[in-house]
N, C-alpha and C positions, 0 to 999 in steps of 0.2 A: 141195704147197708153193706152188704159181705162187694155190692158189684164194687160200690164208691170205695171201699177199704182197696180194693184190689187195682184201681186204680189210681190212688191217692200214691199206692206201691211202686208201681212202675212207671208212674212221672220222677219219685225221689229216686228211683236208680237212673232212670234216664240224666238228670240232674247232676247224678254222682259219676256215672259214666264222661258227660261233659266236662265237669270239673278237672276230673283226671288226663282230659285230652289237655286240658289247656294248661294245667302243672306241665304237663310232659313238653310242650312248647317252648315254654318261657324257660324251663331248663335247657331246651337245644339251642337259642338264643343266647343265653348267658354264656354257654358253653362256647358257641362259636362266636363271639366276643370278645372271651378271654384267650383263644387261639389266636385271633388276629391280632390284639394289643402284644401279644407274647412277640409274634414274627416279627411286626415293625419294630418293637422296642430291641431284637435282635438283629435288624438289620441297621438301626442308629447308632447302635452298639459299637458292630463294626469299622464306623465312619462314613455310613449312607444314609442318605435322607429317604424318607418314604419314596418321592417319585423316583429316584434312582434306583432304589427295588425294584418298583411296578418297571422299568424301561427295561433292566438288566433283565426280565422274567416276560416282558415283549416281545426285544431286540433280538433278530434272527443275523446271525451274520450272512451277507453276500457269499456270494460264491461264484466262479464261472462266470459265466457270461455278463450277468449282472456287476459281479464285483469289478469286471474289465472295466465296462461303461464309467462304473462313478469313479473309478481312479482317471476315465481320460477328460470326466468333466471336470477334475480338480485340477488336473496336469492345465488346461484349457485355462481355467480362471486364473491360475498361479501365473501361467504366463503370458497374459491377458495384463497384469496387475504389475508384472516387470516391465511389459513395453511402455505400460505408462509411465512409469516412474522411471524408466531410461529417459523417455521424451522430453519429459519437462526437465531434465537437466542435462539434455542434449543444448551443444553451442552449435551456430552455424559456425561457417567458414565463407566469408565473403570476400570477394577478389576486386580489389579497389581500382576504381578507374585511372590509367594511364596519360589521361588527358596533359597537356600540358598549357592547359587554357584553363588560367585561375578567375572566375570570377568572386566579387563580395561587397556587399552592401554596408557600408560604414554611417548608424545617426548620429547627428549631434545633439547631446543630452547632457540634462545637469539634474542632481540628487540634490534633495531637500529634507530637511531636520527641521520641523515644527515641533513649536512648543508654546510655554506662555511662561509668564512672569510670578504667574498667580496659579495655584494647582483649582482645579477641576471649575475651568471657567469656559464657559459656552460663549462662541463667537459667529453671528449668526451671520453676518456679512463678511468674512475674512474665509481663504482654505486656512489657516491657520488655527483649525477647530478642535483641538485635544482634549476634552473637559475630563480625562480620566490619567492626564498627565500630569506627574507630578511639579511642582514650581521650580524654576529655570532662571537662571536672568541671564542675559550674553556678557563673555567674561571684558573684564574693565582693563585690561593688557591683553589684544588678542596678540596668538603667537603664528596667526598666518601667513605667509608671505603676501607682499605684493604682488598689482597684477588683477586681472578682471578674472579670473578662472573662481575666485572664492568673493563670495557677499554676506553678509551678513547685515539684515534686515532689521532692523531696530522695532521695540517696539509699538505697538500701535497704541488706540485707546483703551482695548480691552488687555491689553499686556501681551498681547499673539507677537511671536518674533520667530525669525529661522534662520538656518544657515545654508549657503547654497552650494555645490560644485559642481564646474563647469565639466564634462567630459565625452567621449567618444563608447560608443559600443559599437560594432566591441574593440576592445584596446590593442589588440595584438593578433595579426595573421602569420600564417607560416605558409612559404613559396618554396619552387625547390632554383635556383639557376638555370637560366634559360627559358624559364615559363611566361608566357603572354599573360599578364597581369591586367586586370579590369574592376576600379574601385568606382563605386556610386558613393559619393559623399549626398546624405540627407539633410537637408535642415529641418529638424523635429521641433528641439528647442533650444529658447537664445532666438532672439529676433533678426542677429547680425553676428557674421563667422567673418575672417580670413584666414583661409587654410593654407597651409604652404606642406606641399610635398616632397621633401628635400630632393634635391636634382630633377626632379618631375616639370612642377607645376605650381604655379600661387594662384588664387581665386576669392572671389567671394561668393558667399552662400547665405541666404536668408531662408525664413521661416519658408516650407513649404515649396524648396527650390531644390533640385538635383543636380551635381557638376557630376561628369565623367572623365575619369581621367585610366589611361591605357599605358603600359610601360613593358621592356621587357630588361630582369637585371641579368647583367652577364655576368656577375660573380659574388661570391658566398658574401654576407656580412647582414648591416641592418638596417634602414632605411627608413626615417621619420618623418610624419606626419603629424603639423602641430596645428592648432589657432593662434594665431597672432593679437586676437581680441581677451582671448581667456587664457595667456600663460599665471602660471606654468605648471598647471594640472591639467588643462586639454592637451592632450597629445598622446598618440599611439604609435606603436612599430611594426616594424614588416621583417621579419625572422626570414633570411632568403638562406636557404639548407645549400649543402653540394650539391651538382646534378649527379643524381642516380646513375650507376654505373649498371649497364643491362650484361 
């Protein structure tokens, strides 16, 4: 009895000894808890966020050799980041050819205005197919001039109609005096042209035909080109400038 008492003894000190280890623990915890909440809450304090503590209490500054480096790789990338942006709003400077051999391709075209009579009417045999245009009718006094350059197309069964103009693209070149001039007149569309090049040339031109015609003006003014089929809205000019004084 006296062994088991004496052991019963010093299990409950061992017991109480443990106890005491682990109070003494959970106090040094608590303790270094309330130190670390105290720091951060002073460092938010003073207008830092916790990571900006921990960096400010990391961050070593450069020095020497090292500080050289990262300043010449910033200097590098800064000016890296200007060339670019000089670049793209850099202009060239290009020096315009001297030639005095003008050449230009002139087609004969006409612009068209579809529509319908009736809004959002699908017309499956007609180009005159706008089913999301709104209703039209061609006016009952038109105010166009006479002359084949302007039509207007009545309309059909499903109410499709247009208006057409005859014209040139492009309308107007610029020569300077004294330049060997070279126009290709096209026939694109209009199935049948007479062109007249004042003091040049007259000709006819159908669908799919080229005239050439060559000229040289000896002095400043303007010089037209019409169709005699489509007046008097076919017709373009030739802007002849001073001769350039070198």
């Amino acid at each position: 009895m006296m062994k088991d008492k004496r052991l019963m003894n010093t299990n409950q000190k061992k017991i109480t000894t443990t106890s005491k280890q682990t109070q003494l623990i959970a106090v040094a915890i608590l303790a270094a808890s309330i130190v670390a909440a105290a720091a951060m809450t002073g460092g938010i304090s003073n207008g830092q966020n916790p990571q900006k503590a921990m960096a400010q209490e990391v961050y070593t500054p450069q020095t020497g050799a090292a500080a050289a480096e990262a300043n010449e790789y910033k200097t590098a990338v800064s000016n890296g980041s200007s060339s670019s942006s000089m670049a793209a709003t850099t202009v060239k400077a290009v020096d315009p050819s001297k030639s005095i051999e003008k050449e230009f391709w002139i087609n004969t075209v006409h612009i068209d205005g579809l529509t319908n009579i009736n809004a959002t009417v699908k017309c499956d045999t007609c180009p005159q197919n706008t089913p999301t245009h709104p209703a039209e009718k061609p006016p009952t006094n038109s105010t166009i001039p006479t002359g084949g350059g302007f039509k207007i197309t009545e309309p059909n069964k499903v109410g499709a109609w247009s208006f057409r103009s005859f014209t040139f693209a492009p309308g107007q070149i610029v020569v300077n005096q004294g330049d060997k001039v070279t126009l290709h007149f096209i026939g694109v569309q209009g199935a049948y042209h007479v062109i007249e090049v004042k003091g040049v040339d007259t000709f006819e031109l159908k669908r799919a035909q080229i005239h050439t015609v060559s000229f040289t003006p000896n002095s400043p003014g303007t010089i037209t080109y019409i169709c005699n089929v489509h007046p008097p809205n076919m017709v373009g000019q030739i802007l002849v400038l001073p001769k350039a004084t070198v």
